[in-house]
C-alpha positions, -999 to +999 in steps of 0.1 A: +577-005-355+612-021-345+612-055-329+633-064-301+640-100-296+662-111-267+680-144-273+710-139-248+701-163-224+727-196-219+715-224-200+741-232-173+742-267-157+720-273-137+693-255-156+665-274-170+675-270-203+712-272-203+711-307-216+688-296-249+707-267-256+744-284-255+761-250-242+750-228-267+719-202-268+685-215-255+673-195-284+692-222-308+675-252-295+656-273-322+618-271-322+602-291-352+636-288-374+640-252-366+658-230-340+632-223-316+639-184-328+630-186-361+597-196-362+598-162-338+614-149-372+591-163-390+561-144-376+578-115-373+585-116-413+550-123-421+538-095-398+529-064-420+537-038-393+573-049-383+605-023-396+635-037-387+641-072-364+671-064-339+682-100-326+703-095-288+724-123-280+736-141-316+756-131-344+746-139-382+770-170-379+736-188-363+722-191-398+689-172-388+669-156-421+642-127-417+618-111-445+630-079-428+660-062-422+678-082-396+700-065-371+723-085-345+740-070-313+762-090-291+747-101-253+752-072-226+748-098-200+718-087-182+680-087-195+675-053-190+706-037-205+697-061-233+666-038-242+682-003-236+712-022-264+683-029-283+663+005-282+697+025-290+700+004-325+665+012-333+670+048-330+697+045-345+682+026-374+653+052-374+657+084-354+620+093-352+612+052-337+590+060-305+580+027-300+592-008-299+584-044-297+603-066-269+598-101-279+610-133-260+629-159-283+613-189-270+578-185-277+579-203-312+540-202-317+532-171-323+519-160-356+523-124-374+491-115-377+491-118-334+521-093-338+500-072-361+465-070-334+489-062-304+506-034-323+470-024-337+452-026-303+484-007-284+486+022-305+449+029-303+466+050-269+499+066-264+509+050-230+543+041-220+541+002-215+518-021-229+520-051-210+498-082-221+485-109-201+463-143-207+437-154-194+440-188-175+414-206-191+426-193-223+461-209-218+447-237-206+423-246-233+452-242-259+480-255-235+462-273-207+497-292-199+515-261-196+519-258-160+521-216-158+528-200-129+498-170-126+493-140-117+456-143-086+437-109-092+406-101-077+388-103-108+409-135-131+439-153-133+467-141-151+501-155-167+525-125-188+530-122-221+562-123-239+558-103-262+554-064-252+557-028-264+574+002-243+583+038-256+619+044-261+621+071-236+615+041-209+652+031-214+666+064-200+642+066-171+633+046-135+663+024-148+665+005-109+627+003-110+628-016-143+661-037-133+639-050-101+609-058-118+626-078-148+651-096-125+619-108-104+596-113-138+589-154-130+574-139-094+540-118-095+546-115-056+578-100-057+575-079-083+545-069-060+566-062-035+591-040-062+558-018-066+551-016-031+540-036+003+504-026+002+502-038-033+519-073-021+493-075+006+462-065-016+477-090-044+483-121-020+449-115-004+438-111-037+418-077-033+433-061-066+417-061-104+442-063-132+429-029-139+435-019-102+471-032-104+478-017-136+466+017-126+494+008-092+521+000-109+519+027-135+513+051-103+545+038-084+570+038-114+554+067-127+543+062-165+513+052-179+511+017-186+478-003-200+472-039-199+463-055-228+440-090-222+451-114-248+424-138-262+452-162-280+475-183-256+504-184-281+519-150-274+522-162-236+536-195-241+569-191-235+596-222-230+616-225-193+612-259-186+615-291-200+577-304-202+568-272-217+599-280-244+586-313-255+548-294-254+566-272-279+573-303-299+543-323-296+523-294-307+545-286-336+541-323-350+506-331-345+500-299-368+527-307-391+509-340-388+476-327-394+491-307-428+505-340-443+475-355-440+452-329-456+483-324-484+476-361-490+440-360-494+442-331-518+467-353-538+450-382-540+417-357-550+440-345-577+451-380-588+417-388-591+404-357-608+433-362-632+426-397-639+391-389-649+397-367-670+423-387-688+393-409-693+367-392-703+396-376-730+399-411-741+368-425-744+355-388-767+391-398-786+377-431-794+342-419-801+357-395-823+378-417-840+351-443-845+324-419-861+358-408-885+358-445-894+323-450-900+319-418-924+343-434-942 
């Protein structure tokens, strides 16, 4: 499967971000010594059911590297004509490609092998969308600082995933469906509203399951979408603001923190595995040596 990762975004001033990403690409601002992209590369390369990685938004002047073939195609200006950009070089890359992967640049913790179980759990169907969600107490026991706006069902709280598979033939049909719903992605209520009023009522009086709302919204556009319940927080944790930035970063080097110190204790074991040895060597040299002597 072909992934899709959008990285056209530009913070403006006045956007939270402008003043990390210095007018260039959101995508391209530094996480832990890295564009915040390529660890999203990074997964990607180590995930063993991704084909080709189409990058929308950046040329290969921004230095980016991939374990896969590694596609670039310029910014259309809007999200959603992005995708259909994207979806069209995948075909084009592989004319029998039925599904693909849309992944968010900014959502530099997740790991291939979380790419590898949504593609594994998806294609257990054949449904049109697979849309995933998390859990609030999930995010909130690996992010608890995070500050996601959610999604209040009838049965759990909800935040989106960033990381999503459709079927190509989505970008050829309910085009205006799919332009409201992406333009109004940060608001559950709204894109309520895109679906229909009763759905906004029964999701502001929270009388709808996630199942319930799936089963709508798949109704209303007319495809057949399935949720898919994440159980990992990564996937979900995408980057808008600039609390959930520096999160990005704090997280980053406490692990990398974490790593140096169990790469020192494994040196130092070494050292002193090493040194022991060397001893012991010396002290069965000298034995050896003195019971030469002796026979002598």
């Amino acid at each position: 499967m072909d992934a899709i990762v959008t990285a056209g975004g530009i913070p403006h001033p006045g956007d939270p971000l402008y003043t990390y990403s210095n007018g260039n690409s959101k995508a391209l601002i530094d996480i832990a010594g890295k564009p915040m992209i390529q660890w999203v590369l990074d997964a990607l390369s180590d995930s063993k059911k991704v084909d080709n990685v189409i990058v929308i938004g950046l040329s290969s002047k921004s230095g980016l590297t991939c374990k896969k073939p590694l596609h670039y195609v310029s910014n259309q200006g809007r999200m959603l004509a992005n995708i259909v950009t994207g979806v069209k070089k995948s075909i084009e890359l592989n004319k029998k490609s039925e599904y693909v992967l849309i992944v968010s640049s900014d959502i530099p913790t997740i790991k291939g092998e979380m790419v590898d179980w949504l593609i594994n759990t998806a294609m257990q169907t054949k449904d049109d969308l697979y849309y995933g969600v998390c859990p609030r107490e999930v995010m909130e026991a690996r992010f608890p600082t995070s500050h996601r706006t959610y999604t209040k069902l009838k049965d759990m709280e909800v935040c989106g995933a960033d990381v999503n598979i459709f079927h190509v033939n989505q970008v050829t049909q309910n085009l205006d469906t799919w332009e409201a719903l992406i333009g109004n992605r940060k608001s559950p209520l709204r894109q309520a509203a895109v679906i229909g009023w009763d759905t906004l009522f029964q999701l502001f009086t929270r009388q709808i399951t996630l199942q319930g709302l799936a089963e709508r919204a798949s109704e209303r556009i007319g495809i057949k979408g399935r949720a898919i319940i994440w159980s990992q927080a990564e996937p979900c944790m995408d980057i808008d603001k600039p609390h959930q930035l520096e999160l990005m970063r704090e997280d980053f080097a406490s692990r990398q923190r974490k790593t140096g110190s169990v790469n020192k204790k494994i040196a130092v074991t070494k050292n002193v595995k090493s040194k022991l040895v060397k001893k012991v060597v010396s002290q069965k040299t000298k034995i050896i040596a003195k019971a030469k002597a002796s026979g002598k």
